[in-house]
NURO-664813 format. One record per residue (C-alpha): residue number from 1; x, y, z negated. Coordinates in steps of 0.25 Angstrom, whole numbers, m for minus. Layout:
KEMI   i    c1    c2    c3
KEMI NUM     X     Y     Z
...
//
This chain:
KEMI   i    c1    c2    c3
KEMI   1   124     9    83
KEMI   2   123    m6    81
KEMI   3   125   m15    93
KEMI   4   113   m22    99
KEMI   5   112   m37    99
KEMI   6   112   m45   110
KEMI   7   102   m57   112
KEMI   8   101   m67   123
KEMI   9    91   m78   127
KEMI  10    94   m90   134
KEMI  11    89  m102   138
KEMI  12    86  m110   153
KEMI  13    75  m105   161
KEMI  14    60  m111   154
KEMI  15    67  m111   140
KEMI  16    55   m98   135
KEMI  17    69   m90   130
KEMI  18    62   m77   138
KEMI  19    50   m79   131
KEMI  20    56   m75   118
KEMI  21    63   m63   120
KEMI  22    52   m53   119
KEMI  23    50   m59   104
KEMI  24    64   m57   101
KEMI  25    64   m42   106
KEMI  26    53   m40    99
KEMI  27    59   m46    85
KEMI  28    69   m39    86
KEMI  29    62   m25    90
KEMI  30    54   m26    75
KEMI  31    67   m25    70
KEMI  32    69   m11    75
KEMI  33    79   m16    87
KEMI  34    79   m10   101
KEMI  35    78   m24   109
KEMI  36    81   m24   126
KEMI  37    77   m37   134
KEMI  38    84   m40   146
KEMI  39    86   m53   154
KEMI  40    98   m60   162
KEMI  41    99   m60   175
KEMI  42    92   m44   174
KEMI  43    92   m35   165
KEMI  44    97   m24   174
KEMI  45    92   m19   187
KEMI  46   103   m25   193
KEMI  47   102   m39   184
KEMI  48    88   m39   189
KEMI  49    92   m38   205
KEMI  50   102   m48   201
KEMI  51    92   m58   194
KEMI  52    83   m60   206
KEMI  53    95   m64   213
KEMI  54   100   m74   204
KEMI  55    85   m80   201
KEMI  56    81   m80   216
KEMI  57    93   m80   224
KEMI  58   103   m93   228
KEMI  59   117   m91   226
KEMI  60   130   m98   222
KEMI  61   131  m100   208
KEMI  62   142   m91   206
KEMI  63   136   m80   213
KEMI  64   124   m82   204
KEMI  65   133   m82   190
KEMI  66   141   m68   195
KEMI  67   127   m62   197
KEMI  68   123   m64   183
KEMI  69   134   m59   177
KEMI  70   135   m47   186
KEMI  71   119   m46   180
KEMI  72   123   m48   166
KEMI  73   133   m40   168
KEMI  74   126   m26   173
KEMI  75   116   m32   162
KEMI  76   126   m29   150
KEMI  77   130   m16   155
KEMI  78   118   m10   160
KEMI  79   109   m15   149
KEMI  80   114   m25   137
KEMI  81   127   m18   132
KEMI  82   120    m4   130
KEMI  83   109    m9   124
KEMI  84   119   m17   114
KEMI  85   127    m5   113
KEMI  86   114     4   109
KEMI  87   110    m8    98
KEMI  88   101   m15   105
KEMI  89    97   m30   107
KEMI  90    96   m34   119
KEMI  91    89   m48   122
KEMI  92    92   m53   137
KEMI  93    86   m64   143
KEMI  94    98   m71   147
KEMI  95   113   m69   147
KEMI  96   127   m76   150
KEMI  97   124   m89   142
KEMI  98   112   m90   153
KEMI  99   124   m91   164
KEMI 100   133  m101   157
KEMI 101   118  m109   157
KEMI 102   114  m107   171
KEMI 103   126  m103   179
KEMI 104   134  m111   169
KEMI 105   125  m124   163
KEMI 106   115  m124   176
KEMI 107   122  m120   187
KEMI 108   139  m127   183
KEMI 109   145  m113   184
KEMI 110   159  m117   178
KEMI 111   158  m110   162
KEMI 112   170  m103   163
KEMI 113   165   m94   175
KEMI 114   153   m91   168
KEMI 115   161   m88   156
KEMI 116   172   m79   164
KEMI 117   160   m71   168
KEMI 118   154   m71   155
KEMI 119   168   m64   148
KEMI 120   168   m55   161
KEMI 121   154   m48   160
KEMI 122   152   m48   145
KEMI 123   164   m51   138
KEMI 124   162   m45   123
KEMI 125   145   m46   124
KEMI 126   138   m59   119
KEMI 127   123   m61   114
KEMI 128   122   m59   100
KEMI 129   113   m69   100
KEMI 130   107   m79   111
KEMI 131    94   m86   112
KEMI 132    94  m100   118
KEMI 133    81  m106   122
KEMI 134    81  m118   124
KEMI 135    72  m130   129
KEMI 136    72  m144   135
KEMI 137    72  m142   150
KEMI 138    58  m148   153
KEMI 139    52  m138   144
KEMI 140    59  m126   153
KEMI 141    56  m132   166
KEMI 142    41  m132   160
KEMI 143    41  m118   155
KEMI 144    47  m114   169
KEMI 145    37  m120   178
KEMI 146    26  m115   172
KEMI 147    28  m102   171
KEMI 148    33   m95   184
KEMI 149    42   m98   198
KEMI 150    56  m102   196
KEMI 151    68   m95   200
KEMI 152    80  m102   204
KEMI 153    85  m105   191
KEMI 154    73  m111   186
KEMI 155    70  m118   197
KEMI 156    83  m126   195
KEMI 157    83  m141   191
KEMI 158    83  m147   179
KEMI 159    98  m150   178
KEMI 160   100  m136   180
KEMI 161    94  m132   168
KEMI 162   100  m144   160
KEMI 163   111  m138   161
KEMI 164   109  m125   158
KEMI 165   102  m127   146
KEMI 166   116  m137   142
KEMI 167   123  m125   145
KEMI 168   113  m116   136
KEMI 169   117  m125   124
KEMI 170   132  m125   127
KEMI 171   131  m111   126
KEMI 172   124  m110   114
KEMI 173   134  m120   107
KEMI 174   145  m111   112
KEMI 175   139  m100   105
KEMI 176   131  m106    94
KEMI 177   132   m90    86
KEMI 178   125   m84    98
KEMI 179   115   m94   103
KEMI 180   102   m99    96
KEMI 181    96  m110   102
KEMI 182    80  m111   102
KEMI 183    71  m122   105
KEMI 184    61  m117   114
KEMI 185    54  m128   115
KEMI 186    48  m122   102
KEMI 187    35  m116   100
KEMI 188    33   m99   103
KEMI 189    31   m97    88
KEMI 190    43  m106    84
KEMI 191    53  m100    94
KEMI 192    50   m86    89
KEMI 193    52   m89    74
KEMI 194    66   m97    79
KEMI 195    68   m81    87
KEMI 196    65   m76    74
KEMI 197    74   m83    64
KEMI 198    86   m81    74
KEMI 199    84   m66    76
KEMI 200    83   m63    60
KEMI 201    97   m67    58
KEMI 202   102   m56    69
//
């Protein structure tokens, strides 16, 4: 059996990226493909337990970081390596380029930590591909409040997210194979047939 892929979404918080992954699951099922969505921090019982925690709860940044990789970590085992292994794609809303972002860009968690933590939990396992929404911070702080209450990430200030969306980029020209970086600024119909012309060369 062939192995599944593995595709991410990423993008600060307002950027539309979860609005676009039912579309890509369902492309990618007229294909014949079984397709699992998940989402970072979650996609486990226990990921789930953990993500109200770290959306609602106060804690030292470091706390905060191990947290999410012992949710990602339960994550890849419970859910994302055996669907892989069974030739699956799995779409997750989120993974470890969101915590060189947040915890990383946003938050000035020193790179190397992040990236120790990175080699520790999934050492041999990167997205195939990754999904970077991105969008002039005016545009997300728009989207955000006028859709639904904040938790504390999105309720951070606007330097916060500066930096996390610098940190966004720095990933994705670090990795320019793995990354494609969309304007979200963009029209429903134009983002979908950019989706489009990305997934027919997987």
């Amino acid at each position: 059996m062939t192995t599944g892929q593995f595709i991410t979404f990423e993008g600060i918080d307002g950027a539309g990226k979860s609005t676009h992954i039912g579309f890509v699951a369902e492309r990618l099922r007229q294909r014949g493909l079984t397709v699992v969505t998940t989402r970072e921090p979650g996609g486990t019982a226990l990921g789930e337990r953990l993500r109200e925690l770290l959306l609602h709860e106060k804690m030292h940044l470091e706390t905060e970081t191990l947290l999410m990789f012992a949710a990602r970590r339960e994550h890849l085992a419970q859910l994302i390596e055996p669907a892989l292994a069974r030739g699956e794609w799995v779409i997750s809303d989120r993974f470890t380029d969101a915590s060189f972002a947040y915890q990383g860009g946003g938050r000035k968690l020193p790179f190397d930590k992040l990236r120790a933590l990175e080699q520790w939990v999934h050492p041999h396992l990167q997205p195939d591909l990754t999904l970077l929404f991105d969008v002039p911070l005016e545009v997300a702080r728009a989207r955000l409040d006028a859709t639904r209450d904040l938790d504390r990430f999105e309720q951070e200030k606007a330097e916060f997210f500066a930096a996390t969306r610098a940190a966004y980029l720095q990933r994705a020209a670090e990795f320019p194979t793995r990354f494609r970086v969309i304007d979200s600024t963009r029209s429903l119909e134009q983002t979908h047939a950019r989706l489009d012309e990305i997934l027919a060369t997987l």
